[in-house]
N, C-alpha and C positions, 0 to 999 in steps of 0.2 A: 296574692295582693288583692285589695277591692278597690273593683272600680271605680266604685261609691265616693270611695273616699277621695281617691286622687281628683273626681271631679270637683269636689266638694271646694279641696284646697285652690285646684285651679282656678273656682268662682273667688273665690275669698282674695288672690291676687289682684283681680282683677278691679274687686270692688272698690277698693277707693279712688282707682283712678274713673270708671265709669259716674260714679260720686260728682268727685269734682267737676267732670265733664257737664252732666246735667244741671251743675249749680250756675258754671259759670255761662250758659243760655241767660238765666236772670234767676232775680229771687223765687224760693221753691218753698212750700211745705213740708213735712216730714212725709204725711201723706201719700203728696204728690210725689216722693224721690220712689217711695214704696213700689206706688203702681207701675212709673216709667221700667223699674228694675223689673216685677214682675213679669209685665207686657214683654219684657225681649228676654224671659225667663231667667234671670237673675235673681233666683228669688231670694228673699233676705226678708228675715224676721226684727222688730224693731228693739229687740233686745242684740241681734248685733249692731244695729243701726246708729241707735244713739250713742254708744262708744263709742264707736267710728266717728263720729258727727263731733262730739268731744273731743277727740285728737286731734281730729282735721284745726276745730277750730283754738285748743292749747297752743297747736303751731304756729298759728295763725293765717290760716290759709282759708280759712272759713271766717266769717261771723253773723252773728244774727242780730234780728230785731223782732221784739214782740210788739202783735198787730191784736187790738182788742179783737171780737169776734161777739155775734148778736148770738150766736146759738150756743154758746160755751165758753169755756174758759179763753183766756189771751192764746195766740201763738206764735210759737216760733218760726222765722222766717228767715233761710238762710241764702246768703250772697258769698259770689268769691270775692277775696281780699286781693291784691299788685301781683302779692308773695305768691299766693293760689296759684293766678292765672300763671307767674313763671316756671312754678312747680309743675302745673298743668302743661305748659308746653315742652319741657323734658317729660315729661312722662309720655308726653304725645309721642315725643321723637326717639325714644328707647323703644316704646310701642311698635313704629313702623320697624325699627330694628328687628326688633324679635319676629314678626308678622312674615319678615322677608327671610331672616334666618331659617324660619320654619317651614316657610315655603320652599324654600331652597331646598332641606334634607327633605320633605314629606312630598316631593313631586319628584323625585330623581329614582331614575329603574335601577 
C-alpha cells in the first residue's frame, strides 16, 4: 500500500468540510480559501477547488457574488447559505464523533 495515497484521500475527506468552515467566518475569495488551506497544509490546487466550490454551491450550501475589482477582472465571493451552516453543523458534530472514535482506539495499550 502507499502512503501517499491514503493521505491523499484522507485530505480530500476532509476538504469540503474545512471549505465550508472557513466560508462560513464570512465572505472569502477563491484565493483566500487557497492560502487559509495551504497555511495549515491542506494543500489543494484550484483545479480541485472549483468543482468543489460548484457542488457545494449546486446544493446550495454556498453562493456567490461578483465584486468588480480595480486590478482585474470581477470576482467571486463566496458566503454560506441557512442550508450551509446546518450541513456545516452536522458535519461539525459527525467530526467530533469520529475525532473521539479515534481517539479512543489510537490511545488504548
Amino acid at each position: 500500500m502507499n502512503v501517499a495515497n491514503t493521505q491523499i484521500q484522507m485530505r480530500k475527506g476532509l476538504l469540503e468540510f474545512c471549505i465550508l468552515h472557513i466560508i462560513s467566518r464570512g465572505e472569502v475569495y477563491t484565493s483566500d480559501l487557497i492560502d487559509e488551506l495551504t497555511e495549515a497544509h491542506m494543500i489543494v490546487v484550484e483545479g480541485t477547488l472549483y468543482p468543489l466550490l460548484n457542488r457545494l454551491k449546486t446544493a446550495a450550501l454556498v453562493e456567490y457574488r461578483w465584486v468588480e475589482s480595480e486590478s482585474g477582472p470581477p470576482r467571486k465571493y463566496y458566503s454560506i447559505t441557512e442550508s450551509g451552516k446546518e450541513f456545516l453543523a452536522t458535519l461539525s458534530d459527525t467530526w467530533s464523533s469520529l475525532v473521539n472514535s479515534t481517539l479512543t482506539i489510537t490511545t488504548k495499550n
